[in-house]
C-alpha positions as CSV (number, residue, x, y, z in Angstrom):
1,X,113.7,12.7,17.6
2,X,113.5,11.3,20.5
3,X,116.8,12.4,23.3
4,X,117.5,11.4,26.5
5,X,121.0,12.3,28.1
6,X,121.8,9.6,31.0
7,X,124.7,9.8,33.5
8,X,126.5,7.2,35.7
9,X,128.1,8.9,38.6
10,X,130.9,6.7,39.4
11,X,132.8,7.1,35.7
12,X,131.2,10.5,35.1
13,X,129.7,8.8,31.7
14,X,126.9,10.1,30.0
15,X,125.2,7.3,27.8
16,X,122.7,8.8,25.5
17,X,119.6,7.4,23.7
18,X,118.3,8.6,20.6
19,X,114.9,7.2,18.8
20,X,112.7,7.9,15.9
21,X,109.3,9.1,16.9
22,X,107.5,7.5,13.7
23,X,108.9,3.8,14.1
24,X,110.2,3.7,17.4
25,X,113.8,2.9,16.2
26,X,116.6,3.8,18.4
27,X,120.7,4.2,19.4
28,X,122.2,3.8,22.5
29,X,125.6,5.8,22.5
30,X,128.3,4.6,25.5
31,X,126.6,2.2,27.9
32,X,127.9,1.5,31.1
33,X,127.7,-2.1,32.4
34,X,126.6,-2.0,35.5
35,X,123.9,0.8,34.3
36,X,122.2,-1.8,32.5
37,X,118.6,-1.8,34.0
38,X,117.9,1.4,33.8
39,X,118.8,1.8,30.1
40,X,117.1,-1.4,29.5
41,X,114.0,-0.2,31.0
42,X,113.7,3.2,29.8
43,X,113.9,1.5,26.3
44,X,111.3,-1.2,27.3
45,X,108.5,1.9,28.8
46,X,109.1,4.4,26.0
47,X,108.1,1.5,23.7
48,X,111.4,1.5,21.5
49,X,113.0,-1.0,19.2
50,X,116.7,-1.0,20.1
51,X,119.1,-1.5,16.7
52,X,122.4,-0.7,17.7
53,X,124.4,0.1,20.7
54,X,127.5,2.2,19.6
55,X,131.1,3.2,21.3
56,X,132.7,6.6,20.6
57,X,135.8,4.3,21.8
58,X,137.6,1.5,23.6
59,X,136.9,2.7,27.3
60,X,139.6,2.8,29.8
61,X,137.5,3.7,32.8
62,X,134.3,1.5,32.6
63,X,133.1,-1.4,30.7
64,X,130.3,-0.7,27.9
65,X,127.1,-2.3,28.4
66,X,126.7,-3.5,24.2
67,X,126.8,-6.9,25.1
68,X,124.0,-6.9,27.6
69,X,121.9,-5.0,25.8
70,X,122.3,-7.6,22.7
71,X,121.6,-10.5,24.9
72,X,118.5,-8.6,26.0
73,X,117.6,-6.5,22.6
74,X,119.1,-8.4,20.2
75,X,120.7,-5.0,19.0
76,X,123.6,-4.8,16.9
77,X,127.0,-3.1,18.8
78,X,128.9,-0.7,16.3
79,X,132.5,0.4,17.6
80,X,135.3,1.7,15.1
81,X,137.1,-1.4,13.0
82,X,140.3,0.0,14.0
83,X,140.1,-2.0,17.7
84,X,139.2,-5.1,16.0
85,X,137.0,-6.2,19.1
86,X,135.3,-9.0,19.5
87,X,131.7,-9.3,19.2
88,X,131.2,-6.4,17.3
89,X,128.1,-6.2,14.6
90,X,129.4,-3.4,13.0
91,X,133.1,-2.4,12.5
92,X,132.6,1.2,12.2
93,X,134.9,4.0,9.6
94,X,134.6,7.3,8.7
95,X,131.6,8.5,6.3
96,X,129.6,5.0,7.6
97,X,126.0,5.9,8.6
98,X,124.0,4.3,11.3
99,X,120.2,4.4,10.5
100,X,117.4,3.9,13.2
101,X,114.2,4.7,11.5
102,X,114.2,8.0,9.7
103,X,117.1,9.2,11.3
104,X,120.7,8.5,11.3
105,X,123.8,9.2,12.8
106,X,127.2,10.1,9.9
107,X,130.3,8.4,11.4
108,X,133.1,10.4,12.1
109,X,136.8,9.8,12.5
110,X,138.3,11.5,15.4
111,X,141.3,9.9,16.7
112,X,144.2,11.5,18.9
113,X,142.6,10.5,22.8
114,X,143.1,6.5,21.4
115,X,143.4,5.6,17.6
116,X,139.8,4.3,17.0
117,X,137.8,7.0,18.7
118,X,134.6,8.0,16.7
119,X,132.2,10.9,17.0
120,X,128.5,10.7,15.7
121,X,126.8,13.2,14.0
122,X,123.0,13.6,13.5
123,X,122.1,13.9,9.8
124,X,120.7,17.8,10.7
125,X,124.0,18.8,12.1
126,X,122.1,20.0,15.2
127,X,124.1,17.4,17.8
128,X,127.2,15.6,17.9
129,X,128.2,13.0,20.3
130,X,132.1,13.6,20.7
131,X,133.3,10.8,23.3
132,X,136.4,11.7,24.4
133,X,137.7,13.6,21.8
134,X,136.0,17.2,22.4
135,X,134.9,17.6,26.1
136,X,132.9,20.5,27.4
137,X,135.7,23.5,27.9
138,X,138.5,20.3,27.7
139,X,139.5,17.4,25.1
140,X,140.5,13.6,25.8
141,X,144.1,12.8,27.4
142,X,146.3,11.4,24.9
143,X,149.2,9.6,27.1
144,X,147.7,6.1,26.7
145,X,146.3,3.7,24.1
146,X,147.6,5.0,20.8
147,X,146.7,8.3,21.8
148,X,148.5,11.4,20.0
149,X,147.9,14.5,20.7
150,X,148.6,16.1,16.5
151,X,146.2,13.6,15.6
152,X,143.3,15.1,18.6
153,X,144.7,18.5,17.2
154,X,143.5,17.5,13.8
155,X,140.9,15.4,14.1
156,X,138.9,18.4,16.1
157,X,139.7,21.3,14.0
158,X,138.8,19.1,10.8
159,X,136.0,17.2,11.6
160,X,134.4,18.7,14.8
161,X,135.4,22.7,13.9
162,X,134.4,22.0,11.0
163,X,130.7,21.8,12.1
164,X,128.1,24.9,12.4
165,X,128.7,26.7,15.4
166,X,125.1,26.2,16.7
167,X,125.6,22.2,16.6
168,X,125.1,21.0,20.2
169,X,128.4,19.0,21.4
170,X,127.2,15.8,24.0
171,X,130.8,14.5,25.2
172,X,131.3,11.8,26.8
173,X,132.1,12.8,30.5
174,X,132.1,16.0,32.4
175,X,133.3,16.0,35.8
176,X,131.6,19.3,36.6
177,X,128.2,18.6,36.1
178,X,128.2,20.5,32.3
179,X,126.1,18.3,30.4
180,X,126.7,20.3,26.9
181,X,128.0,23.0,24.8
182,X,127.9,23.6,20.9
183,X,131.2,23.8,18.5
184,X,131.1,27.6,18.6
185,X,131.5,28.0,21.9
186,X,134.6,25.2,22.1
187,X,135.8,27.1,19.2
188,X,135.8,30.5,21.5
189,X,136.6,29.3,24.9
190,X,137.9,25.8,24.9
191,X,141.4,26.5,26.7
192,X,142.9,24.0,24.8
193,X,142.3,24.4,21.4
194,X,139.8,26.8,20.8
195,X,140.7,30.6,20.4
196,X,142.9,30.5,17.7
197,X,145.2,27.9,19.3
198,X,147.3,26.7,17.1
199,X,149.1,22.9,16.7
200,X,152.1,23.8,19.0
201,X,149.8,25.1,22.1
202,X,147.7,22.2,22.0
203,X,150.2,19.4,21.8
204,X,152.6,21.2,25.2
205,X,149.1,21.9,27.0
206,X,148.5,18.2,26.3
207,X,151.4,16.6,27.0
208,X,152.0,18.1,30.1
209,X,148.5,17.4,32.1
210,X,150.0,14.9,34.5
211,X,147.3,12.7,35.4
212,X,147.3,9.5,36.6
213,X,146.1,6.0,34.8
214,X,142.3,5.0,35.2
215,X,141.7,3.1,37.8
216,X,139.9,0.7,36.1
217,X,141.9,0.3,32.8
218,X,143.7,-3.1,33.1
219,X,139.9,-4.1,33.1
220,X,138.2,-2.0,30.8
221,X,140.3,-2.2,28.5
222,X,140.1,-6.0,27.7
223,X,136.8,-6.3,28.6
224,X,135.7,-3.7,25.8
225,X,137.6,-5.3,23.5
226,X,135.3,-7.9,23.7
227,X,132.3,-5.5,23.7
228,X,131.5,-5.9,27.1
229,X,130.9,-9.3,27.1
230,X,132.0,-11.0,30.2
231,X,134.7,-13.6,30.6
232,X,132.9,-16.0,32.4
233,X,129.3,-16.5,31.8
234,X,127.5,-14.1,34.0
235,X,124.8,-16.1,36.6
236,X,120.9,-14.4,35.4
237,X,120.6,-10.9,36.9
238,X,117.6,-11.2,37.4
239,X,115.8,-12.8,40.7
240,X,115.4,-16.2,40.3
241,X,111.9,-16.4,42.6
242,X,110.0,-14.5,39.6
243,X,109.7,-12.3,36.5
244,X,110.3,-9.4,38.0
245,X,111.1,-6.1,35.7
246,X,112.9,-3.6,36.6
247,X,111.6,0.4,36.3
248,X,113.5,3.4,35.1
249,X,112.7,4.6,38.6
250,X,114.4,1.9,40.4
251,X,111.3,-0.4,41.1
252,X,111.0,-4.0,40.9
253,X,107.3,-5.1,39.5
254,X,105.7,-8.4,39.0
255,X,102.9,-9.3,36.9
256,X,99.5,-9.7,38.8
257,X,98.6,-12.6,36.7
258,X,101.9,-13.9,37.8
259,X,100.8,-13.4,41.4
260,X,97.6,-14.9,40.7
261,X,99.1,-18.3,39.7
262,X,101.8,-18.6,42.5
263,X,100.2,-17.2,45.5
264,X,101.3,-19.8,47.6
265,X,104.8,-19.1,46.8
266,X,105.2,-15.4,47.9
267,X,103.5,-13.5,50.6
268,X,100.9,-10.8,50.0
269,X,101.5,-7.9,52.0
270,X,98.8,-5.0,51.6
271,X,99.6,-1.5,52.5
272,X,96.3,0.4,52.0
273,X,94.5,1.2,54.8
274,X,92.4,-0.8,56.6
275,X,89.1,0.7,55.6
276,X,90.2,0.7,51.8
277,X,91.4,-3.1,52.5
278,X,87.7,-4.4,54.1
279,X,85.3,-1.9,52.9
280,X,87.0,-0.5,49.4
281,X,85.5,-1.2,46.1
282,X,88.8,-2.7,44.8
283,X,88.7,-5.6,47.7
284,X,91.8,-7.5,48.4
285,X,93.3,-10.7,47.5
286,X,92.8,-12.9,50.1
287,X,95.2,-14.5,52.0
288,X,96.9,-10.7,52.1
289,X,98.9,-9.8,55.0
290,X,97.6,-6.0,56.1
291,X,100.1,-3.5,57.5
292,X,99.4,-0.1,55.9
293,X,102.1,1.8,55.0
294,X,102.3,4.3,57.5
295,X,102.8,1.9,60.0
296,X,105.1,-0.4,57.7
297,X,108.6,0.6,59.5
298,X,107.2,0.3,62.7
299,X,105.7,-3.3,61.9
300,X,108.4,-4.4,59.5
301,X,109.4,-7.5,62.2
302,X,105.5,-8.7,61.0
303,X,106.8,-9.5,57.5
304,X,108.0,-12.9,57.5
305,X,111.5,-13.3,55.1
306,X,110.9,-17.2,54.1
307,X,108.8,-16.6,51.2
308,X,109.2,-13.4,48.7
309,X,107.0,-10.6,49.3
310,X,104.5,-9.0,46.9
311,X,103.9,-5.5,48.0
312,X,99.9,-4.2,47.4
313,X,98.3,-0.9,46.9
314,X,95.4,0.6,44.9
315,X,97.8,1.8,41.7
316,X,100.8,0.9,42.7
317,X,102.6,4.2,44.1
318,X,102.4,3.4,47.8
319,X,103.3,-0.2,47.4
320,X,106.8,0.7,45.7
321,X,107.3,2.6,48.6
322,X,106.9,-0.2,50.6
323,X,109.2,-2.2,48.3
324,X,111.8,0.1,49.3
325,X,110.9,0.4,53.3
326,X,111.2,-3.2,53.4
327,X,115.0,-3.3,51.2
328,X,116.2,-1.0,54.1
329,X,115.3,-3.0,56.8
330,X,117.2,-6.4,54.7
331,X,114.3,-8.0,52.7
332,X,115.7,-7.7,49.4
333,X,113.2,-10.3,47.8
334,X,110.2,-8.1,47.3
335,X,108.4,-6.5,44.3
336,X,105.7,-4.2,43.9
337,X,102.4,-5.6,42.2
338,X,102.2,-3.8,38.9
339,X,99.4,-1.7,38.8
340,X,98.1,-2.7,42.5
341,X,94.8,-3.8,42.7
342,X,93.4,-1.6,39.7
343,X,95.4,-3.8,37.5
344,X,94.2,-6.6,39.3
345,X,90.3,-6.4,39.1
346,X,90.8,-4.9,35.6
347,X,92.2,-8.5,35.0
348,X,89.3,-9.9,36.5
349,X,91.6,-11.6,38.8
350,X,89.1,-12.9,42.2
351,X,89.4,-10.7,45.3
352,X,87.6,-10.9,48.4
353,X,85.9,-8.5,51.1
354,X,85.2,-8.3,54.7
355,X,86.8,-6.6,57.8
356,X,90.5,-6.5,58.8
């Protein structure tokens, strides 16, 4: 299977992705809205078919990114039927199975932090994706939004406990920077309910933690309800000037046979040196604007800011550096040229030689 574990560090959410190596099939588990373009694009360059976006719960500290990644993936967005959301593909209940390629992920009930929270379980009982229910050395709160602390009591001795001791527990936040434990060691050490605790201990621990509301819950809340999906219909995210895509790094690239058909509306700027720019076997576009990258900060008043810029290299690596040299110093409207000028002559795209 294929795992990545993803982290946003303003909610202290971990989002995780899960795909089958054979078909390409994958999960999203707890998005984050405004994490959107990174998910989306580490799904786009491992090649990956997403199927479903699922919620271990109704959030109360950030809004879930299922309805972006539909309008992107066309994935289905499972959360439990016990919210009765909006937009939601598939109302989720205990025993359900969610099935991406060979794998799948068994649906378990775990209320007690709110009354539809959900933790998924791989079919090998090697991981389990607990939410908010069992945390890393902690559990959920249970003071808000049907929360009850018997229930969390019950739901984690009877469904997570329950599970071999050597099955890796992903929660949903950690505020410590522990990204994982396994049900044996929450059974041993978790000062809430592991070590023998019994009902009693659990519930006065509980209800006497004292913390204060999310921040964020008067809009979470509703806005999860509805699966994420805004209120008002969100203007495009993306730059309007091209088709620029968005990198797990960070990086916005545009296609060179994009550039090659609009050259008069963006402005090449070329950061190889000037001996690879006049006398290199790649050429250069002409037209291109030469300041190489070493001298790019220095220079950055050159770059004029009416048109977008197109940042040039040989492969690409130096030129989204420049992409990000020229966001510090305000010009936002730039993009690196995907694959620099490899990509281009491999396209057969025309170039042009000659001194500086």
């Amino acid at each position: 299977m294929i795992f990545r574990q993803l982290f946003d560090t303003v909610s202290s959410t971990y989002t995780y992705l899960l795909a089958d190596e054979a078909t390409r099939e994958a999960v999203l588990i707890d998005t984050v809205f405004e994490r959107h373009a990174r998910d989306a694009a580490l799904v786009r360059e491992l090649g990956l078919t997403l199927v479903a976006t699922l919620d271990t719960h109704c959030h109360a500290d950030h809004v879930t990114g299922a309805w972006l990644m539909r309008r992107v993936f066309g994935s289905r967005i499972g959360l439990a039927a016990a919210y009765a959301a909006q937009n939601v593909d598939l109302p989720l209940a205990h025993g359900d199975l969610v099935r991406f390629g060979a794998e799948a992920l068994e649906v378990r009930a775990t209320p007690g932090h709110t009354d539809g929270c959900l933790s998924f379980v791989s079919a090998d009982h090697r991981r389990v994706f607990t939410g908010d229910a069992l945390l890393v050395r902690g559990a959920g709160r249970t003071d808000f939004q049907g929360g009850d602390a018997h229930r969390l009591y019950r739901s984690i001795r009877e469904q997570l406990f329950s599970l071999p001791d050597a099955c890796v527990v992903y929660p949903g936040h950690d505020y410590d920077g522990r990204t994982s434990s396994t049900i044996g060691e929450e059974r041993a050490f978790n000062p809430r309910i592991g070590g023998g605790a019994r009902e009693e201990d659990f519930v006065g621990y509980m209800d006497n933690l004292g913390l204060p509301h999310p921040k964020q819950i008067a809009i979470a809340v509703p806005a999860n309800l509805r699966a994420g999906r805004p209120e008002e219909e969100l203007a495009p995210s993306a730059p309007t000037w091209g088709p620029l895509v968005t990198t797990y790094a960070g990086f916005s690239e545009i296609d060179p046979e994009w550039v090659a058909s609009h050259r008069d509306d963006v402005h090449l700027l070329d950061v190889r040196t000037a001996a690879e720019f006049a006398h290199g076997e790649l050429g250069h576009i002409a037209g291109a604007h030469l300041i190489p990258l070493d001298e790019l900060r220095q220079r950055v008043a050159e770059v004029p800011s009416d048109k977008p810029v197109v940042v040039i290299c040989q492969t690409g690596k130096r030129s989204a550096m420049g992409t990000l040299i020229l966001g510090r110093a305000g010009i936002t409207r730039s993009a690196n040229l995907a694959g620099g000028m490899v990509r281009w002559h491999q396209l057969g795209l025309p170039t042009a030689a000659g001194t500086v």
